[in-house]
PyMOL Python script that loads the backbone (N, CA, C, O; Angstrom):
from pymol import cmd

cmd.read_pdbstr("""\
ATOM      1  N   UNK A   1      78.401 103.167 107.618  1.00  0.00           N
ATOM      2  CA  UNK A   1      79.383 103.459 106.591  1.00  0.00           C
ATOM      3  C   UNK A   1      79.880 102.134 106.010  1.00  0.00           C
ATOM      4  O   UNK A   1      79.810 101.088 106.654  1.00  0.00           O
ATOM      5  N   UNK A   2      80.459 102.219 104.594  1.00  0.00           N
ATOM      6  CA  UNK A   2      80.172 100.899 104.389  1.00  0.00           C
ATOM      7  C   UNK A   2      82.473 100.793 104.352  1.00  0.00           C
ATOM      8  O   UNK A   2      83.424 101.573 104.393  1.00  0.00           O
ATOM      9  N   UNK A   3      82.225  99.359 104.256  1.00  0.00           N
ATOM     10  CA  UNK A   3      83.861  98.680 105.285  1.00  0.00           C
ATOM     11  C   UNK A   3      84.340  99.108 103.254  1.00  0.00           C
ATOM     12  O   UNK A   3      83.529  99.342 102.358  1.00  0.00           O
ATOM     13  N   UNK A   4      85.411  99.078 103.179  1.00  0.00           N
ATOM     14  CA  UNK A   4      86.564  98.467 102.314  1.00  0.00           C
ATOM     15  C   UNK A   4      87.766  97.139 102.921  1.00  0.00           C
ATOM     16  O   UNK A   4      88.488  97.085 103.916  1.00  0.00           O
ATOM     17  N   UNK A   5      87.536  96.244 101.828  1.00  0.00           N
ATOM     18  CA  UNK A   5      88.477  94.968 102.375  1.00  0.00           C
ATOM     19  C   UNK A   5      89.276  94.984 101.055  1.00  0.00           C
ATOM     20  O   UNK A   5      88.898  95.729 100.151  1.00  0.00           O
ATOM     21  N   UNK A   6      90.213  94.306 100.919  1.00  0.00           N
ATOM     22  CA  UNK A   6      91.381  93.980 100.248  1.00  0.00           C
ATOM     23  C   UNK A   6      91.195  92.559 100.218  1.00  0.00           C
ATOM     24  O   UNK A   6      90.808  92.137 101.308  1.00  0.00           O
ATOM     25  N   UNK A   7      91.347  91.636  99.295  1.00  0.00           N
ATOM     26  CA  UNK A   7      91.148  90.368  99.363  1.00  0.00           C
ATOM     27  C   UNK A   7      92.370  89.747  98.425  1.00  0.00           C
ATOM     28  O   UNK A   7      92.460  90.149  97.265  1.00  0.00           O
ATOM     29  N   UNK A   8      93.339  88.734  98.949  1.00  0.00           N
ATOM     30  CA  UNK A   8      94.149  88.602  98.235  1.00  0.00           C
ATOM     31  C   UNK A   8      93.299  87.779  97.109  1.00  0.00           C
ATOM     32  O   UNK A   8      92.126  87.431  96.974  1.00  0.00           O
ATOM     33  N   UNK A   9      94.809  87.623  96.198  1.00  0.00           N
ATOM     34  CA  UNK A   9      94.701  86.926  94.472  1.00  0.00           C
ATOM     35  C   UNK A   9      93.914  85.698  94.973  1.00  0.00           C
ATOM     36  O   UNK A   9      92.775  85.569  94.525  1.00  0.00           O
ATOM     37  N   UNK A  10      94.315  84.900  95.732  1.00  0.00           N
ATOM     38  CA  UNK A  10      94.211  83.370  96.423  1.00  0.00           C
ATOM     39  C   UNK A  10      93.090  83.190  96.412  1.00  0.00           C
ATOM     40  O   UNK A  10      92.454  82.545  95.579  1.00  0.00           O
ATOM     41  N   UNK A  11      92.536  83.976  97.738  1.00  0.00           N
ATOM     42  CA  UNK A  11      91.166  84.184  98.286  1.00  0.00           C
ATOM     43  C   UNK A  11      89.968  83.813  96.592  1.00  0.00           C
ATOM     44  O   UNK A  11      89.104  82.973  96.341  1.00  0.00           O
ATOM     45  N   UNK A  12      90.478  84.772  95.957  1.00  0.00           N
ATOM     46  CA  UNK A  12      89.698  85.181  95.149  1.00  0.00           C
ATOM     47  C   UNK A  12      89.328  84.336  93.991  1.00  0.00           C
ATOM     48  O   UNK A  12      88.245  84.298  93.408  1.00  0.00           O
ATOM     49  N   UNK A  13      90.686  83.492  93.697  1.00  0.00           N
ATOM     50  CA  UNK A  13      90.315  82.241  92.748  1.00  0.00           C
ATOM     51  C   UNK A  13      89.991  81.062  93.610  1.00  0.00           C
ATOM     52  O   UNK A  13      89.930  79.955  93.075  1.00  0.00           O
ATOM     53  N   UNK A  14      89.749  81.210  95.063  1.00  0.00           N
ATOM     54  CA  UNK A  14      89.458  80.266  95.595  1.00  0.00           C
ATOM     55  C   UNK A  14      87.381  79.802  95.324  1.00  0.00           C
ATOM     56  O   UNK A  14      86.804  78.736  95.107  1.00  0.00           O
ATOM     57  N   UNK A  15      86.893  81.231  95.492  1.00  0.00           N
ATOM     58  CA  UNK A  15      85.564  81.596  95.765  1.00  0.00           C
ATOM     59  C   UNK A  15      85.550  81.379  93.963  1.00  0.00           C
ATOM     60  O   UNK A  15      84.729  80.538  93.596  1.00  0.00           O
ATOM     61  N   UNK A  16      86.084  81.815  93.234  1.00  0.00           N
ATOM     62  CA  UNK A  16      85.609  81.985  91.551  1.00  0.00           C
ATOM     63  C   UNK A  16      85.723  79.994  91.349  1.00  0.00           C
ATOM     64  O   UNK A  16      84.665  79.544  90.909  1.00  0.00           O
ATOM     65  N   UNK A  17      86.617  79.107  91.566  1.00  0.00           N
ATOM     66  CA  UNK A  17      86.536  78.057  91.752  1.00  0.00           C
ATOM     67  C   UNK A  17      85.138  77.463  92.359  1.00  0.00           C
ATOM     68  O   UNK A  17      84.306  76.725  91.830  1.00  0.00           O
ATOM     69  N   UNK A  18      85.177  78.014  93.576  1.00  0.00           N
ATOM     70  CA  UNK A  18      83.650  77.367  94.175  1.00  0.00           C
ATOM     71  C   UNK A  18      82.687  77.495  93.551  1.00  0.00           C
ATOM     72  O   UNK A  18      81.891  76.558  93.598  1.00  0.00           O
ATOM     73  N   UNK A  19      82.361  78.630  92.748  1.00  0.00           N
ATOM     74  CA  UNK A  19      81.335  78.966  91.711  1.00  0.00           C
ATOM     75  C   UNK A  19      81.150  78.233  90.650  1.00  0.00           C
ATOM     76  O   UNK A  19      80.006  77.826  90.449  1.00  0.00           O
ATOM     77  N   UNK A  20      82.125  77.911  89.790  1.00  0.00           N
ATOM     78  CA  UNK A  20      82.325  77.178  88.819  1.00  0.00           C
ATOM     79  C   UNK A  20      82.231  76.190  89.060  1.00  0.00           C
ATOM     80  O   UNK A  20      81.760  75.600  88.087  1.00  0.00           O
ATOM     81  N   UNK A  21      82.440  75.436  90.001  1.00  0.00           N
ATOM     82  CA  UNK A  21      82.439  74.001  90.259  1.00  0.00           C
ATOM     83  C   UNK A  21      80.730  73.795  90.890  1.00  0.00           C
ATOM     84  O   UNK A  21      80.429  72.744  91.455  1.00  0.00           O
ATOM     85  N   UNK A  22      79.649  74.989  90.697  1.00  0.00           N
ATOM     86  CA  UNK A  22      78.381  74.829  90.863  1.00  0.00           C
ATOM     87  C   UNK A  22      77.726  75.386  92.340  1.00  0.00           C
ATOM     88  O   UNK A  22      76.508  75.310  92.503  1.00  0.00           O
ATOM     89  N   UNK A  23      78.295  75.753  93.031  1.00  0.00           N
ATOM     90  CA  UNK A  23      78.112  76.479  94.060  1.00  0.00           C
ATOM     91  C   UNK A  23      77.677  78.107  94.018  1.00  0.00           C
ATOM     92  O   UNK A  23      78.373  79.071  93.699  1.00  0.00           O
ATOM     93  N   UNK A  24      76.441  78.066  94.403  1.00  0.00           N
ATOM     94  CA  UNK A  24      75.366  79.064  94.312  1.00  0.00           C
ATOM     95  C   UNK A  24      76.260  80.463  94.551  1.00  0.00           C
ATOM     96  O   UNK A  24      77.339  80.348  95.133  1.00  0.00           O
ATOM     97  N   UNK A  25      75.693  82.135  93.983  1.00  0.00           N
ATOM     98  CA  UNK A  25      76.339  83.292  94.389  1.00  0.00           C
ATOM     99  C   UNK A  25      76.036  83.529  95.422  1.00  0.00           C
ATOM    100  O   UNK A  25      76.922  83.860  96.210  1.00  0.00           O
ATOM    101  N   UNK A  26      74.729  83.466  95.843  1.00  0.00           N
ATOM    102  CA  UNK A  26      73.827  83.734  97.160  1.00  0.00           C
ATOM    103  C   UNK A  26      74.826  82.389  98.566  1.00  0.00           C
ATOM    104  O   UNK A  26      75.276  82.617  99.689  1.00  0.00           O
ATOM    105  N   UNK A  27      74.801  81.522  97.999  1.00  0.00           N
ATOM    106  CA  UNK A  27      75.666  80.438  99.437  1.00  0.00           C
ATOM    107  C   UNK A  27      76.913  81.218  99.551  1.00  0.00           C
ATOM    108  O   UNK A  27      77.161  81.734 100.641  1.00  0.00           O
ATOM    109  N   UNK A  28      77.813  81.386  98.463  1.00  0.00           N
ATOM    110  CA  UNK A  28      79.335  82.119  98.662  1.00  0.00           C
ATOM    111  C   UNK A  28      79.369  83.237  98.814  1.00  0.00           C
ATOM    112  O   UNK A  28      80.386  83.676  99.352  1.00  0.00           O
ATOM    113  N   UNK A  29      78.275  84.214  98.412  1.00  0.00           N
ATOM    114  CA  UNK A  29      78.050  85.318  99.119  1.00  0.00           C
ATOM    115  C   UNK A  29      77.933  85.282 100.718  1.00  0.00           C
ATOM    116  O   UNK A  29      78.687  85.714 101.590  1.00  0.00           O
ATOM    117  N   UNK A  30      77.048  84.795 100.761  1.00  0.00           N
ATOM    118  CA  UNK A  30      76.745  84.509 102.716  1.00  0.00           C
ATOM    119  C   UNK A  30      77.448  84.037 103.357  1.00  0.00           C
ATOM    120  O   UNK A  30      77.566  84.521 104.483  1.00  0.00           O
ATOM    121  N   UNK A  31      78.396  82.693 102.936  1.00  0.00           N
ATOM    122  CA  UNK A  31      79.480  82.280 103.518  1.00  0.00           C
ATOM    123  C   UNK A  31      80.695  83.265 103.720  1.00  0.00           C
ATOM    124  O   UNK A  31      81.186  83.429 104.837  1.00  0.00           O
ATOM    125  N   UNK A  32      81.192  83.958 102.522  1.00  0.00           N
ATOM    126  CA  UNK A  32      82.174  84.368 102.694  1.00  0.00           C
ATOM    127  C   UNK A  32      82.012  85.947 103.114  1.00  0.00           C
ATOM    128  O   UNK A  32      82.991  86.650 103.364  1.00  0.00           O
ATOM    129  N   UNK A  33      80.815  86.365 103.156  1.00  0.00           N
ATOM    130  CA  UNK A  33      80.934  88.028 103.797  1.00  0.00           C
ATOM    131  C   UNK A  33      81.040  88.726 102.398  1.00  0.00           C
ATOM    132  O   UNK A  33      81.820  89.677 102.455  1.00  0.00           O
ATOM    133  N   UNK A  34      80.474  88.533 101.129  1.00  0.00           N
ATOM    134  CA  UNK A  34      80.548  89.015 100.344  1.00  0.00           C
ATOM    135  C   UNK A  34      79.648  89.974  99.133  1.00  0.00           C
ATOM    136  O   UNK A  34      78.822  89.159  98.723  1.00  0.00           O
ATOM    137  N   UNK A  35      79.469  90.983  98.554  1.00  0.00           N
ATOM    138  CA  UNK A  35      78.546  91.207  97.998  1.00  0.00           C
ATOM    139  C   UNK A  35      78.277  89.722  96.488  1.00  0.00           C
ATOM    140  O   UNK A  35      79.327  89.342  95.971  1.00  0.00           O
ATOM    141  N   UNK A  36      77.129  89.157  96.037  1.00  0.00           N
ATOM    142  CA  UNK A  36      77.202  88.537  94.919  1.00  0.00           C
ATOM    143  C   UNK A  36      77.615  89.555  93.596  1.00  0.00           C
ATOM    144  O   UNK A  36      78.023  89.091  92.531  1.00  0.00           O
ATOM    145  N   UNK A  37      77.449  90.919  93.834  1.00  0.00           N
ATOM    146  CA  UNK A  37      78.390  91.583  92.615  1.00  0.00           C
ATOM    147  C   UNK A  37      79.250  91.525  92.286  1.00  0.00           C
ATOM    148  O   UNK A  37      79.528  91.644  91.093  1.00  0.00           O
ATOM    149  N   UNK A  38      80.630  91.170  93.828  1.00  0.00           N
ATOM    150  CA  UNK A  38      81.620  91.088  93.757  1.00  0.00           C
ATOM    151  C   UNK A  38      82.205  90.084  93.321  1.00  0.00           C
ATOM    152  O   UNK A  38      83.346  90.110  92.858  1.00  0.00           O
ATOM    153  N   UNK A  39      81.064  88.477  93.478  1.00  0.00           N
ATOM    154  CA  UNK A  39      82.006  87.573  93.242  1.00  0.00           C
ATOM    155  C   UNK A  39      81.774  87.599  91.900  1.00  0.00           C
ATOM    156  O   UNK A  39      82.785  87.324  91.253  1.00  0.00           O
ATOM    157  N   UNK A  40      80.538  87.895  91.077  1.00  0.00           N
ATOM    158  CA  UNK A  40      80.325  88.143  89.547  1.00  0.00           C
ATOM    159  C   UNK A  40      81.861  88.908  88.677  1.00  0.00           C
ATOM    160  O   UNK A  40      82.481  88.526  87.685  1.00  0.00           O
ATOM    161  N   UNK A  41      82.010  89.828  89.378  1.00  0.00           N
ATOM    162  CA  UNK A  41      82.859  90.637  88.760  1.00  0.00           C
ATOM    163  C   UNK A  41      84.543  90.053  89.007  1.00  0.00           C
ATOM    164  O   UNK A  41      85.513  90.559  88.443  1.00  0.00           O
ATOM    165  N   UNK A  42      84.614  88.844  90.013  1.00  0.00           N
ATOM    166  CA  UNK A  42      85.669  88.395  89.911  1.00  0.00           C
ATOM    167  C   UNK A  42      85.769  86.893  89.082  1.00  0.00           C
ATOM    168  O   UNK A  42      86.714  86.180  88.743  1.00  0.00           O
ATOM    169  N   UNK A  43      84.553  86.823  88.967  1.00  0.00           N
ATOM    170  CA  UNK A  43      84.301  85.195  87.993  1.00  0.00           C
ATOM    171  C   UNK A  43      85.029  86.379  86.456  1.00  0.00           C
ATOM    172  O   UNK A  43      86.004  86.053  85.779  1.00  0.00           O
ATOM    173  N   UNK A  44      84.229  87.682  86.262  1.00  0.00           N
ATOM    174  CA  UNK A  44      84.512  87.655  84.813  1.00  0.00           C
ATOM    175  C   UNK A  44      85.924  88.070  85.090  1.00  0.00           C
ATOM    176  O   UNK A  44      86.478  87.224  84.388  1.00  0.00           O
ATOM    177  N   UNK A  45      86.730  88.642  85.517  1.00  0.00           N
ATOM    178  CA  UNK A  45      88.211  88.961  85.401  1.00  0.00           C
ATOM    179  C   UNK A  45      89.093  87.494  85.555  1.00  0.00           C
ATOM    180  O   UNK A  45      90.052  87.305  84.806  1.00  0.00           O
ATOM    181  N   UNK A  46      88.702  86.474  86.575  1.00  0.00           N
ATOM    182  CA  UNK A  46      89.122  85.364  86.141  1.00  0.00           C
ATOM    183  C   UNK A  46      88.916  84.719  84.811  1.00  0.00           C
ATOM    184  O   UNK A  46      89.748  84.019  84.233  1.00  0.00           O
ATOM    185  N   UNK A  47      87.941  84.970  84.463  1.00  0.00           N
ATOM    186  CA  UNK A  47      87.934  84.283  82.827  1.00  0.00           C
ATOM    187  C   UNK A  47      89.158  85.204  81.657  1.00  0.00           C
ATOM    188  O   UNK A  47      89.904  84.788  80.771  1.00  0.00           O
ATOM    189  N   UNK A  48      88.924  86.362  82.116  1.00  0.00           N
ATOM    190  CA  UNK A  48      89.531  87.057  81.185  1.00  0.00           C
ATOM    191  C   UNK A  48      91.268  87.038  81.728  1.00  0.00           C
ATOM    192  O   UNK A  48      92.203  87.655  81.219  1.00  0.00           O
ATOM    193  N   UNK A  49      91.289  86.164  82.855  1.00  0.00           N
ATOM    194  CA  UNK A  49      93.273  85.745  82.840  1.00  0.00           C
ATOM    195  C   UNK A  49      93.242  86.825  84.319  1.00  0.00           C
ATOM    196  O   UNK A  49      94.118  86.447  85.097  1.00  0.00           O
ATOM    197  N   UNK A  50      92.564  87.876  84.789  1.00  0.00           N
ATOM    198  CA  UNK A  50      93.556  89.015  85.146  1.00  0.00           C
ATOM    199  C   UNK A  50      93.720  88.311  86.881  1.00  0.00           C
ATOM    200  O   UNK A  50      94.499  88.978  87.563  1.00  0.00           O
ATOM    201  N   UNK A  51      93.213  87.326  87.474  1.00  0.00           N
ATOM    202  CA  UNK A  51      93.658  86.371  88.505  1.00  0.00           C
ATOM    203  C   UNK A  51      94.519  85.571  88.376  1.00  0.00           C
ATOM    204  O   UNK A  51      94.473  84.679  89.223  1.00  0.00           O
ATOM    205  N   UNK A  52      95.440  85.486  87.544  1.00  0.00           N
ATOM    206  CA  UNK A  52      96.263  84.578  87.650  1.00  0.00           C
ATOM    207  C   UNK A  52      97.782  85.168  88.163  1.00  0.00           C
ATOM    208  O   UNK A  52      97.953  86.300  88.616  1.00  0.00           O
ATOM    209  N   UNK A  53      98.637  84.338  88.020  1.00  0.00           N
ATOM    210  CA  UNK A  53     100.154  84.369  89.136  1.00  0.00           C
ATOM    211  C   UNK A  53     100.405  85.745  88.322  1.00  0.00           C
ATOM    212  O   UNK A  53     100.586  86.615  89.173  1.00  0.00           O
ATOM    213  N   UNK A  54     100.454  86.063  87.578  1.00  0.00           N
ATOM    214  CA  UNK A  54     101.171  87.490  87.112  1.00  0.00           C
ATOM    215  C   UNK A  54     100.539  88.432  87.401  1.00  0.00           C
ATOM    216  O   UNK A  54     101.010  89.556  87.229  1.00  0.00           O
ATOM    217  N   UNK A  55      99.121  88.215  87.996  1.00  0.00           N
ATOM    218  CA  UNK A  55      98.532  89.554  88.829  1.00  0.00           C
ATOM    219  C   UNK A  55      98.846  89.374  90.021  1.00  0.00           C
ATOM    220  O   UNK A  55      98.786  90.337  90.787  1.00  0.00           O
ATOM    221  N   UNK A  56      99.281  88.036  90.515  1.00  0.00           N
ATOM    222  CA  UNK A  56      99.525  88.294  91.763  1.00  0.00           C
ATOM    223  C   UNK A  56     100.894  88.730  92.245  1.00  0.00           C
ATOM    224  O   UNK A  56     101.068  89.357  93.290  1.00  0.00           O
ATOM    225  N   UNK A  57     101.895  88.339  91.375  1.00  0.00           N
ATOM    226  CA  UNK A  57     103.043  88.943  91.885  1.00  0.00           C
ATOM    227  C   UNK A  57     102.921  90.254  91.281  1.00  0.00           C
ATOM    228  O   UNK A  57     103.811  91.018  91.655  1.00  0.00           O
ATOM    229  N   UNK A  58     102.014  90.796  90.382  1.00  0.00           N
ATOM    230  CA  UNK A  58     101.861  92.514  90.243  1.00  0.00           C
ATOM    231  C   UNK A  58     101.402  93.269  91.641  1.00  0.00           C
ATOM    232  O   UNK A  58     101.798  94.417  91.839  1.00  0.00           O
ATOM    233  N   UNK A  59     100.579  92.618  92.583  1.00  0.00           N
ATOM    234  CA  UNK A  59     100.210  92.708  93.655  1.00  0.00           C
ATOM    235  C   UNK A  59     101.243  92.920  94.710  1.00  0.00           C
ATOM    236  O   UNK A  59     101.228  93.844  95.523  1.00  0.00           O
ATOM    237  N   UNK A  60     102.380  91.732  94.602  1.00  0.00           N
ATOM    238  CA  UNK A  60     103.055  91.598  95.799  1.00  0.00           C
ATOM    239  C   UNK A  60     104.340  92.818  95.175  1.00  0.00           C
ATOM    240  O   UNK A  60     105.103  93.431  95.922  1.00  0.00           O
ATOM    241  N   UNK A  61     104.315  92.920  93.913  1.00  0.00           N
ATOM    242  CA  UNK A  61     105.523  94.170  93.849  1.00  0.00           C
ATOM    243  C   UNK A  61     104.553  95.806  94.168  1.00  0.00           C
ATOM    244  O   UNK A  61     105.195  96.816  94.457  1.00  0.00           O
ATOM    245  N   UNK A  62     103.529  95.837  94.101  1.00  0.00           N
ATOM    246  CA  UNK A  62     102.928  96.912  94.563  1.00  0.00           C
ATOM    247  C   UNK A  62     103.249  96.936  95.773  1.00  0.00           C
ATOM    248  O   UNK A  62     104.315  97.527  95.944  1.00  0.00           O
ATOM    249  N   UNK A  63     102.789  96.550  96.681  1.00  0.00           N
ATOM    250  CA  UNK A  63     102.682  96.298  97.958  1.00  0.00           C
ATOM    251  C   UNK A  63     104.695  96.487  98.385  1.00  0.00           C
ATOM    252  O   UNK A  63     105.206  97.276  99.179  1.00  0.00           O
ATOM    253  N   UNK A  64     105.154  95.790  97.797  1.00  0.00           N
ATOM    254  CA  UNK A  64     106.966  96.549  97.920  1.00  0.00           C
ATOM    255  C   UNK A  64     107.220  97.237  97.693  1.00  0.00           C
ATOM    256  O   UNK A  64     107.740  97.944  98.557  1.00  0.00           O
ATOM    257  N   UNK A  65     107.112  97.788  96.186  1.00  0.00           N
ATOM    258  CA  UNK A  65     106.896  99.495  96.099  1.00  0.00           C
ATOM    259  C   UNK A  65     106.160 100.760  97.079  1.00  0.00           C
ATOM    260  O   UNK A  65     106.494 101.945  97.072  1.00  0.00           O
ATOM    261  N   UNK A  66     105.620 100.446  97.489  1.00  0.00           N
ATOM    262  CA  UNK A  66     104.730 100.875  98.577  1.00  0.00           C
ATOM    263  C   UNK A  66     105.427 101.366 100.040  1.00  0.00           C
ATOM    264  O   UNK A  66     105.295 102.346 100.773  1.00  0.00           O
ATOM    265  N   UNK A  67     106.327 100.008 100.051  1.00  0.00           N
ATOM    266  CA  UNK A  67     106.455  99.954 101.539  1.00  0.00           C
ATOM    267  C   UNK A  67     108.210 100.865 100.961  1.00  0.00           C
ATOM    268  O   UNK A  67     108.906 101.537 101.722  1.00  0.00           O
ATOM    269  N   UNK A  68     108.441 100.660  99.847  1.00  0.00           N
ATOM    270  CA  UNK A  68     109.723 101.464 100.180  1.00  0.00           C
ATOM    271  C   UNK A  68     109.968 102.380  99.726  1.00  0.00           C
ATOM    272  O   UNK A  68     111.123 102.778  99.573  1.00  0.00           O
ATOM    273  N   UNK A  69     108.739 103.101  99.309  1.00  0.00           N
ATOM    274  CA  UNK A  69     108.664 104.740  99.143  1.00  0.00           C
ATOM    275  C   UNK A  69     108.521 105.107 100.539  1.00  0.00           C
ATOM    276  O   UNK A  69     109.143 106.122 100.851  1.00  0.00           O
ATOM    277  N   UNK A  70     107.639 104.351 101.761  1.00  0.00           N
ATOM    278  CA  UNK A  70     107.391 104.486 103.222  1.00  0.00           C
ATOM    279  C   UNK A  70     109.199 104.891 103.461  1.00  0.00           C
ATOM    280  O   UNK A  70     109.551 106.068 103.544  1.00  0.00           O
ATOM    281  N   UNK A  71     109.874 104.115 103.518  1.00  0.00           N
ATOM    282  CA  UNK A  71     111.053 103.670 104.234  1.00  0.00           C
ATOM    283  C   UNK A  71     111.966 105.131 103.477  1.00  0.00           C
ATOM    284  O   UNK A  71     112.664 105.750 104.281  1.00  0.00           O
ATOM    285  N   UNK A  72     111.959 105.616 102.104  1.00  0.00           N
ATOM    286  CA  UNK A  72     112.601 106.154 101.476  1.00  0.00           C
ATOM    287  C   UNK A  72     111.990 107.525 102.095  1.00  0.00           C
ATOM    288  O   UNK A  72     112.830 108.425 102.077  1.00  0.00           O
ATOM    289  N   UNK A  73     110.949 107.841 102.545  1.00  0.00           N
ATOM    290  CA  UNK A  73     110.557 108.937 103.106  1.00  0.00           C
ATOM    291  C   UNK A  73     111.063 109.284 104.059  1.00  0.00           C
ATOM    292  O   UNK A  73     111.480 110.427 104.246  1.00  0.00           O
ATOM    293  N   UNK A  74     111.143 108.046 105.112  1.00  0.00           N
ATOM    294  CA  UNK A  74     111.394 108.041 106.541  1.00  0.00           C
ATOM    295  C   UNK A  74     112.604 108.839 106.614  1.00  0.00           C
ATOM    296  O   UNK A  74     112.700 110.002 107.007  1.00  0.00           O
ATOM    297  N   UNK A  75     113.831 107.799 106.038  1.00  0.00           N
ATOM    298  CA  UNK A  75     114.962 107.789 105.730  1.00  0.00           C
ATOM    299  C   UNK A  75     115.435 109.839 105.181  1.00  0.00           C
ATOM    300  O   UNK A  75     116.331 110.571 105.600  1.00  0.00           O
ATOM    301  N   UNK A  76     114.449 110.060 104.242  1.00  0.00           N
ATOM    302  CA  UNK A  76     114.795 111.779 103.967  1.00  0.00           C
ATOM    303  C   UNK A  76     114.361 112.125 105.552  1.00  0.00           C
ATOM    304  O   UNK A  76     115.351 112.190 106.281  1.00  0.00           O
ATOM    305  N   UNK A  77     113.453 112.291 106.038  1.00  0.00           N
ATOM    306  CA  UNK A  77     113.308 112.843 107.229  1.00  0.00           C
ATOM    307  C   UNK A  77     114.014 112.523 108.095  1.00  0.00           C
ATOM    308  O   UNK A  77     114.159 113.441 108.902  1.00  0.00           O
ATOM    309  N   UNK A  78     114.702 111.385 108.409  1.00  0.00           N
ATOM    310  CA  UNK A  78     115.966 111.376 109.353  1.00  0.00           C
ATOM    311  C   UNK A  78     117.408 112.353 108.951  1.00  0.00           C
ATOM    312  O   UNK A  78     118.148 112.868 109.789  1.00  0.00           O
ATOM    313  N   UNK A  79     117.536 112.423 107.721  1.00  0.00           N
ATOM    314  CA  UNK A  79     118.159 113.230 107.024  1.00  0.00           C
ATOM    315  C   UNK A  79     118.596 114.618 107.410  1.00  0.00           C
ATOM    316  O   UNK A  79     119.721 115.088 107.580  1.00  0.00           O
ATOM    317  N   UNK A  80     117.219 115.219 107.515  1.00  0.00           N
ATOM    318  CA  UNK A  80     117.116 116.658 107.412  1.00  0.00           C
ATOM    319  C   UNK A  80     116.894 116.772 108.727  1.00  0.00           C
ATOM    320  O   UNK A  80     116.969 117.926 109.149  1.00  0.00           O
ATOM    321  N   UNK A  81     116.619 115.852 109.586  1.00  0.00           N
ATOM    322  CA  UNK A  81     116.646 115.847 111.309  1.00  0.00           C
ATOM    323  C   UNK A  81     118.217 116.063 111.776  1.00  0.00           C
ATOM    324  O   UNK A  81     118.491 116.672 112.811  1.00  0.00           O
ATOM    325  N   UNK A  82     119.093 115.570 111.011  1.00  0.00           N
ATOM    326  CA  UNK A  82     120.347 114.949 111.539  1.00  0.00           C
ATOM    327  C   UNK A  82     121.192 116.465 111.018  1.00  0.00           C
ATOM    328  O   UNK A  82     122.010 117.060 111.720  1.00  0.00           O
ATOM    329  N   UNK A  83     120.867 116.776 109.985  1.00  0.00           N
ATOM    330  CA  UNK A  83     121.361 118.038 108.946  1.00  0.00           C
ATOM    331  C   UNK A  83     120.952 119.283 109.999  1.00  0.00           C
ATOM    332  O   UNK A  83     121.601 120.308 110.207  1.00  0.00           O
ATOM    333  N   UNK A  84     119.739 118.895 110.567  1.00  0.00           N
ATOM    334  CA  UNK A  84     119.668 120.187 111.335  1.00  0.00           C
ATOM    335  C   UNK A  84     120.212 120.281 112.779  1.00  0.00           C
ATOM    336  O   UNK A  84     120.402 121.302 113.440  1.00  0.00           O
ATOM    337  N   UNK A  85     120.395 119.145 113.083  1.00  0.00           N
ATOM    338  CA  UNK A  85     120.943 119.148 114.641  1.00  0.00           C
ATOM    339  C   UNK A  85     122.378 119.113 114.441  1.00  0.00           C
ATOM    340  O   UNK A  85     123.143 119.392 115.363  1.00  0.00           O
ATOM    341  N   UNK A  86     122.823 118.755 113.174  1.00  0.00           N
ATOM    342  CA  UNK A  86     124.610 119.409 113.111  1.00  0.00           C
ATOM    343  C   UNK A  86     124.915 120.842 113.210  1.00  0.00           C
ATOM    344  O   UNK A  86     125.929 121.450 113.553  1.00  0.00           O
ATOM    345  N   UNK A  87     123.581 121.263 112.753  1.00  0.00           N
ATOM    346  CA  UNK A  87     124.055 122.999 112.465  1.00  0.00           C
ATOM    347  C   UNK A  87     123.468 123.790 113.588  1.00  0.00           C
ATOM    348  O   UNK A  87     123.557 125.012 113.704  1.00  0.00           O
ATOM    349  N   UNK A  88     122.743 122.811 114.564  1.00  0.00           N
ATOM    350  CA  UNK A  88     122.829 123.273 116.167  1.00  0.00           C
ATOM    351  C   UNK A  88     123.378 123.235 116.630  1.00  0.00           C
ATOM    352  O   UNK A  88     123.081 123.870 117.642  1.00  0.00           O
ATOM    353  N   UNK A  89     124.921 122.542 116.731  1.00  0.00           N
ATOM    354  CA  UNK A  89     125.946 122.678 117.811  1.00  0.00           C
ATOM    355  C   UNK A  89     126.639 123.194 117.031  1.00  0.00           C
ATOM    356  O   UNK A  89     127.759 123.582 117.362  1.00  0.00           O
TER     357      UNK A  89
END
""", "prot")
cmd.dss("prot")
cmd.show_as("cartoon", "prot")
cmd.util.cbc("prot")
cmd.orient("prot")
């Protein structure tokens, strides 16, 4: 079955850098555990801007949004835990 990875912003202009600066798809493929499609398809979104700091803090507010819909869930279910054990005694 094949893996899914997440690779941060960093990672990613790190490897699109190595490329550009003349370093083979096939070497940074093999080095880094990567398909060469993938790093193709992150060379062209780096050209076209979408790696830079404003995708990455779009990233890091996802990832907060995320975690506090988690917490905002939790939080209702302690709720209706607490709502129901009042109306048990």
């Amino acid at each position: 079955m094949a893996r899914h990875r997440s690779h941060s912003i960093t990672f990613k202009r790190q490897v699109v850098q190595e490329y550009l600066s003349g370093e083979t798809l096939h070497g940074l493929a093999k080095r880094n555990d990567l398909s060469r499609n993938l790093v193709r398809v992150w060379v062209q979104k780096y050209e076209a801007g979408a790696l830079d700091d404003d995708a990455a803090a779009a990233d890091t507010i996802q990832a907060y949004e995320a975690r506090i819909a988690a917490l905002e869930r939790l939080v209702g279910r302690q709720a209706l835990e607490l709502q129901f054990l009042k109306g048990a005694l």
